[in-house]
TILOSE-951915 format. One record per residue (C-alpha): x, y, z. Coordinates in pm, whole numbers, plus 50000, padded with zeros to 5 digits. Each point is the difference from the previous one (the first is absolute). Last residue first. Layout:
<node><c1>X</c1><c2>Y</c2><c3>Z</c3></node>
...
***
This chain:
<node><c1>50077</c1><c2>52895</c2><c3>49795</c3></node>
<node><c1>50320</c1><c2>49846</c2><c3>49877</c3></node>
<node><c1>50323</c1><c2>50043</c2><c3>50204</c3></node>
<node><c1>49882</c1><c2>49913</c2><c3>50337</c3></node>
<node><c1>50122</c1><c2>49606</c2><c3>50001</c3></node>
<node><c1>50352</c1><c2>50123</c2><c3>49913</c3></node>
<node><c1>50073</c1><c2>50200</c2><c3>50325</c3></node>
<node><c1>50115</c1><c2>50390</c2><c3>49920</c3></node>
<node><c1>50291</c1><c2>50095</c2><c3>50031</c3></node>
<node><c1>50110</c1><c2>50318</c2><c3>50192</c3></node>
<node><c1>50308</c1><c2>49905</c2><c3>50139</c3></node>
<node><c1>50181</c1><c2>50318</c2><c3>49933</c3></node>
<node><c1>50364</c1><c2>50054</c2><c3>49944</c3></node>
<node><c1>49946</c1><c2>50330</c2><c3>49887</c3></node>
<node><c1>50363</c1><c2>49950</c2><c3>49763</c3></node>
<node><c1>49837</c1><c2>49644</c2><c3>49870</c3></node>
<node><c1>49677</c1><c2>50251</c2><c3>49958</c3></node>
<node><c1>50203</c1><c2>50249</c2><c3>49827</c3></node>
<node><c1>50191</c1><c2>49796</c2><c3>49745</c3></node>
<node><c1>49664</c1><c2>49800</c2><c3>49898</c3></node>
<node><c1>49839</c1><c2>50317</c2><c3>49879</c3></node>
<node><c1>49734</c1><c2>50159</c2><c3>50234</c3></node>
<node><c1>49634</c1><c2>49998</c2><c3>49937</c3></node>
<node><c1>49944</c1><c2>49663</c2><c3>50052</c3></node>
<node><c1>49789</c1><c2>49859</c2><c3>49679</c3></node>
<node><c1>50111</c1><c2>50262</c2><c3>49781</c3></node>
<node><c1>50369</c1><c2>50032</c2><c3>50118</c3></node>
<node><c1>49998</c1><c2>49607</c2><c3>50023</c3></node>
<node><c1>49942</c1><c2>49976</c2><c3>49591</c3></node>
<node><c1>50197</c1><c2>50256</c2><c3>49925</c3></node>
<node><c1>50305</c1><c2>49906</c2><c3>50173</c3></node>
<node><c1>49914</c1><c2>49602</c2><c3>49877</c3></node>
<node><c1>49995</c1><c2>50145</c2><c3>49655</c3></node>
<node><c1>50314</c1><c2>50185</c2><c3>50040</c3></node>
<node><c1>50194</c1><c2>49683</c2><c3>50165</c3></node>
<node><c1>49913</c1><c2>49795</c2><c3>49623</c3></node>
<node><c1>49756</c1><c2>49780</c2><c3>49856</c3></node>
<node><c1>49872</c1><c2>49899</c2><c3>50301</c3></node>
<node><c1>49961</c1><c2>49550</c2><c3>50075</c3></node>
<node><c1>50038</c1><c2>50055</c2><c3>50401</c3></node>
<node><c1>50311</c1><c2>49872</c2><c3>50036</c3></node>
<node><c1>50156</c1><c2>50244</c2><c3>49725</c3></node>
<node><c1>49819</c1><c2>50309</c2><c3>50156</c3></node>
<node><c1>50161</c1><c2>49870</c2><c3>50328</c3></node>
<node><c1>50345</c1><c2>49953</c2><c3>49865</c3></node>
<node><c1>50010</c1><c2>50380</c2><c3>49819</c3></node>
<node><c1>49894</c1><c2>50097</c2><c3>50307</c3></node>
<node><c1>50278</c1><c2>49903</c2><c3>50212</c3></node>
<node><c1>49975</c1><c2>49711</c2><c3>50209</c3></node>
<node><c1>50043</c1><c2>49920</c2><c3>50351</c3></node>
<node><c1>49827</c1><c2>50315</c2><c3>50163</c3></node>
<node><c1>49775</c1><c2>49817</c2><c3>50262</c3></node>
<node><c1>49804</c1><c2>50272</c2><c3>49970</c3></node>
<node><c1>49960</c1><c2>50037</c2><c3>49641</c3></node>
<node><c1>49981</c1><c2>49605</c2><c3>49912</c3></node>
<node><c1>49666</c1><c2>50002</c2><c3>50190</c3></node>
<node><c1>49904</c1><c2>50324</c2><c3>49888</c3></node>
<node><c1>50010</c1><c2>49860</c2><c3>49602</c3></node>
<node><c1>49802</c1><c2>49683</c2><c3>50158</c3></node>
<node><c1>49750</c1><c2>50285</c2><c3>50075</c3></node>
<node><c1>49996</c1><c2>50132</c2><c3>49694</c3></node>
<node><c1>50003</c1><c2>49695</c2><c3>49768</c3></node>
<node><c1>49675</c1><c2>49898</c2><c3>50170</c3></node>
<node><c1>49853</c1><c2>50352</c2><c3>49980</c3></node>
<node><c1>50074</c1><c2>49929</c2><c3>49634</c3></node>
<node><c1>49847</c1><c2>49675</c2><c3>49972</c3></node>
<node><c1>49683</c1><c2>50153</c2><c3>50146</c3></node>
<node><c1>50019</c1><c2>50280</c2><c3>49762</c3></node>
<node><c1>50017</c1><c2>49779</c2><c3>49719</c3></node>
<node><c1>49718</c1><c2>49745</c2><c3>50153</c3></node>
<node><c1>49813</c1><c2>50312</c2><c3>50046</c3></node>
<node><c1>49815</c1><c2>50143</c2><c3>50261</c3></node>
<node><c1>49679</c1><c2>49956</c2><c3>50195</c3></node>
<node><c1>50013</c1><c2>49666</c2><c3>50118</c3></node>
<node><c1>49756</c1><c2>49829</c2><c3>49861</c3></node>
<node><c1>49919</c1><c2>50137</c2><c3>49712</c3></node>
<node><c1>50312</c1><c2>50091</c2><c3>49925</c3></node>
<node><c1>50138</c1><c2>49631</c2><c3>50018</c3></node>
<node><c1>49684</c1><c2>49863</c2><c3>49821</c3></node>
<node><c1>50077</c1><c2>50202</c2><c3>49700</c3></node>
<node><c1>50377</c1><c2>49940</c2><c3>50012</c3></node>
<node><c1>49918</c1><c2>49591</c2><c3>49999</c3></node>
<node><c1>49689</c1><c2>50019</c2><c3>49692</c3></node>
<node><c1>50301</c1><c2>50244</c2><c3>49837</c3></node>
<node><c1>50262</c1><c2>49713</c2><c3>50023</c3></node>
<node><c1>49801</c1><c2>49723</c2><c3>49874</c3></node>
<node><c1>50024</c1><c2>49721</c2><c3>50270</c3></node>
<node><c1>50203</c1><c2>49731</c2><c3>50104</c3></node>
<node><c1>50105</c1><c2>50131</c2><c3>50274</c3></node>
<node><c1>50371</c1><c2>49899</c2><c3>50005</c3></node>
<node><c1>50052</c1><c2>50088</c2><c3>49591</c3></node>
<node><c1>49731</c1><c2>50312</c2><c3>50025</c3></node>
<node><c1>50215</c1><c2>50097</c2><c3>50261</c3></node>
<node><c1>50312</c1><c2>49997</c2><c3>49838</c3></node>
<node><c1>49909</c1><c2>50174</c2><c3>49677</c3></node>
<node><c1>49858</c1><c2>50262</c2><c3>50233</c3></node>
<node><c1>50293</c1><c2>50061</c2><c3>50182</c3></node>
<node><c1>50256</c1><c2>49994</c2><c3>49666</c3></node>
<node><c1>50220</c1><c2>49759</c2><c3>49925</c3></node>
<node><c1>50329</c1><c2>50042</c2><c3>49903</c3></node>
<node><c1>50162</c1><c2>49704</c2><c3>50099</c3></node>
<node><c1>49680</c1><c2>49751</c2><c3>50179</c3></node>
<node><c1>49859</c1><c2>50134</c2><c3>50294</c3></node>
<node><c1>50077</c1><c2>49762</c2><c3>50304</c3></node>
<node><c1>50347</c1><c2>50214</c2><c3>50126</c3></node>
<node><c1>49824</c1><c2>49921</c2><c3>50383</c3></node>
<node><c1>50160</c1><c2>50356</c2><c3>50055</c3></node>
<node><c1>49809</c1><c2>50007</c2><c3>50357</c3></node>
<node><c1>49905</c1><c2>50331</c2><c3>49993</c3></node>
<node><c1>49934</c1><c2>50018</c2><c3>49603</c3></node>
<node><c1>49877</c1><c2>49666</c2><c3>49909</c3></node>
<node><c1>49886</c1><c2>49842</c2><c3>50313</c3></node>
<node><c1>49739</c1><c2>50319</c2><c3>50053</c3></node>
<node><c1>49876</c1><c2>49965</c2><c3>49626</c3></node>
<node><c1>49936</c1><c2>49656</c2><c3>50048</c3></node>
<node><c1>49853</c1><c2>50059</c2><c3>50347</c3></node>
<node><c1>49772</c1><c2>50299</c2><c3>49845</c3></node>
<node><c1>49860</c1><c2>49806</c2><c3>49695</c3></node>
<node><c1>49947</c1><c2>49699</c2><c3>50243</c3></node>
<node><c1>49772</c1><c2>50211</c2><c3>50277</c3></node>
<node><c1>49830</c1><c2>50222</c2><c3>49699</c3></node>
<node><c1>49934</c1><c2>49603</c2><c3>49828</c3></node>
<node><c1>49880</c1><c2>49901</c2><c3>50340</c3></node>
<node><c1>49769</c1><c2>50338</c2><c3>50025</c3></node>
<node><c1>49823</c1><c2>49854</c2><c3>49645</c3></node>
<node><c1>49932</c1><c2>49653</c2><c3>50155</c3></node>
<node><c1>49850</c1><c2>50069</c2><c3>50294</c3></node>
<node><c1>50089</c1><c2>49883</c2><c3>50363</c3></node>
<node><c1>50285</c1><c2>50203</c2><c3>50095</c3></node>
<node><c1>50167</c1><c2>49940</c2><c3>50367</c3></node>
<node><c1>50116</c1><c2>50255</c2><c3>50172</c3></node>
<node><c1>50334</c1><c2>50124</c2><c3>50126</c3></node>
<node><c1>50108</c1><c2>50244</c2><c3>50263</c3></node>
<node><c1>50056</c1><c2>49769</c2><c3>50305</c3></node>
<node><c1>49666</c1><c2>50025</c2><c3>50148</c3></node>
<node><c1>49856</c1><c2>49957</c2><c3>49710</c3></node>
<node><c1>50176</c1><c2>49682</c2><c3>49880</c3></node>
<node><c1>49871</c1><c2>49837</c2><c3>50369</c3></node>
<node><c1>49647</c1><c2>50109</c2><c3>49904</c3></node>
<node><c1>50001</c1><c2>49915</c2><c3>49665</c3></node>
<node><c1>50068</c1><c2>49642</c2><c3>50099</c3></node>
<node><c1>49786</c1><c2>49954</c2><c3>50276</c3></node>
<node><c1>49719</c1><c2>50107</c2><c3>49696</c3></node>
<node><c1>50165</c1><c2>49728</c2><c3>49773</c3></node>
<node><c1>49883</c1><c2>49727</c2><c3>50272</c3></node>
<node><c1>50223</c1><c2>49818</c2><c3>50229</c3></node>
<node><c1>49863</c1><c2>49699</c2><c3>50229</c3></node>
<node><c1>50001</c1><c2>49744</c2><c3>49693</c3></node>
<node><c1>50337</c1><c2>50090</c2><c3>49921</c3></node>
<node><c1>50048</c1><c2>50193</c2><c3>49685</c3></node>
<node><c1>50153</c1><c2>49881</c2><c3>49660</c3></node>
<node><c1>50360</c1><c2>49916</c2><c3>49875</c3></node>
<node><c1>50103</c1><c2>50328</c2><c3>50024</c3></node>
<node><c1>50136</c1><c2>50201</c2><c3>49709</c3></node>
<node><c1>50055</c1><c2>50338</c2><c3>50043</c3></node>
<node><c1>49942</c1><c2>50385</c2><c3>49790</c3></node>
<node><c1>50140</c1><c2>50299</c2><c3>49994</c3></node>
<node><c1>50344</c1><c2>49955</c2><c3>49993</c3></node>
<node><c1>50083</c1><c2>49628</c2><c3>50038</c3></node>
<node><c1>49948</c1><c2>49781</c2><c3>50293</c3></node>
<node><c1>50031</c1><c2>49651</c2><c3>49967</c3></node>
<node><c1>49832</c1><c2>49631</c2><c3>50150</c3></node>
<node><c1>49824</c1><c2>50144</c2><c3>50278</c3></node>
<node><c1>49818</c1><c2>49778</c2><c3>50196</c3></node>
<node><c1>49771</c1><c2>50155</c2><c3>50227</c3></node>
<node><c1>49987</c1><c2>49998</c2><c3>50399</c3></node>
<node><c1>49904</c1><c2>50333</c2><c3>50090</c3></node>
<node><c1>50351</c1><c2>50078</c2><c3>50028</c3></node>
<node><c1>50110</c1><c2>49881</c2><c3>49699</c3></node>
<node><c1>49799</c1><c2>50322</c2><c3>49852</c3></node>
<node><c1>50194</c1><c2>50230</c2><c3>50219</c3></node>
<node><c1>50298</c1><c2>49891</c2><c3>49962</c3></node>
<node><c1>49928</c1><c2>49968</c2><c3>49597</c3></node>
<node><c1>49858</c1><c2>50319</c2><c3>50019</c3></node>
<node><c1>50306</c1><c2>50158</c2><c3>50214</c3></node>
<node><c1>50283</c1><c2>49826</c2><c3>49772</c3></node>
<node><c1>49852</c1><c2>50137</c2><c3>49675</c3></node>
<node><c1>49927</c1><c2>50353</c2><c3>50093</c3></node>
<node><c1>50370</c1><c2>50002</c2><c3>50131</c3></node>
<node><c1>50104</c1><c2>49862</c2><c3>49650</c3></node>
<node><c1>49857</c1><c2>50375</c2><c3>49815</c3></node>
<node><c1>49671</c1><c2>50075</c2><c3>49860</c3></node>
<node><c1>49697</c1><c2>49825</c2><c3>50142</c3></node>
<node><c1>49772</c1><c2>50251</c2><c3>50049</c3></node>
<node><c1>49678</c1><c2>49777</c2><c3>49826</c3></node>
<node><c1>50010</c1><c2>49663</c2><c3>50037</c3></node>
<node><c1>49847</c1><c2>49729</c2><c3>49778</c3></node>
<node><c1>49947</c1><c2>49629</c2><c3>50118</c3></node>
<node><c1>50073</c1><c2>49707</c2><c3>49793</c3></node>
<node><c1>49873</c1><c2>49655</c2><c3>50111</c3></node>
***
């Protein structure tokens, strides 16, 4: 049996719902972003008990079929650019490699992604890129030219412009600021 999570977005997410879900007694045969595969629920579990356990840690489950897709659209895009998962093909472009792991049409998935959650996939991919972009800023590791290369930008400039827009300072001046202010992947959309 397959369950769908929503918030799950980094390996702590992982290790707290399985802990939490082995807990009330279930088997849980793996944990991936997003979603988990159990091998059913105890007799003296139901899938309310459930929700109410992911809930209090941050998560919920997702019971229809068109907020699962939102759920896996947003895991595979999460394990490709903050986790550099490297599972787009050379050269391939985000909606090319979404409609190859969905499975669907690429506008029928960027129309249900706005409507749902009240931006783009684009923009969504950006803020994304953004805040893995303040990741490598603070710990100050790479130079920009190696962060717009890890993260798939055509050049240092376009990254500049891109995280002036979305930040309102250029990447020199917030690794000079110093400042922590990322935001948490799970309130990007919406």
């Amino acid at each position: 049996m397959t369950l769908t999570i929503r918030n799950m977005v980094c390996g702590r997410c992982k290790r707290v719902v399985r802990e939490e879900l082995e807990k009330l007694g279930i088997n849980v045969r793996s944990v991936e972003l997003g979603e988990v595969e159990i091998e059913g629920l105890p007799p003296t579990v139901s899938l309310d008990a459930v929700r109410e356990v992911l809930r209090a840690n941050e998560f919920d489950l997702v019971d229809n079929r068109r907020q699962s897709l939102l759920e896996q659209m947003k895991a595979l895009l999460v394990n490709e650019i903050q986790h550099g998962k490297g599972e787009r093909r050379n050269s391939e472009n985000f909606s090319a490699f979404l409609e190859r792991k969905m499975g669907y049409d690429y506008s029928f998935l960027s129309h249900l992604f706005s409507a749902n959650e009240g931006i783009t996939i684009e923009k969504y991919i950006i803020a994304l890129k953004t805040e893995k972009v303040k990741e490598y800023l603070r710990y100050d590791e790479l130079s920009l030219s190696e962060i717009a290369f890890r993260l798939g930008y055509s050049s240092s400039q376009h990254l500049s412009n891109q995280f002036r827009q979305v930040t309102g300072q250029t990447p020199g001046g917030y690794r000079k600021a110093a400042q922590a202010n990322r935001k948490e992947l799970d309130k990007l959309t919406g």
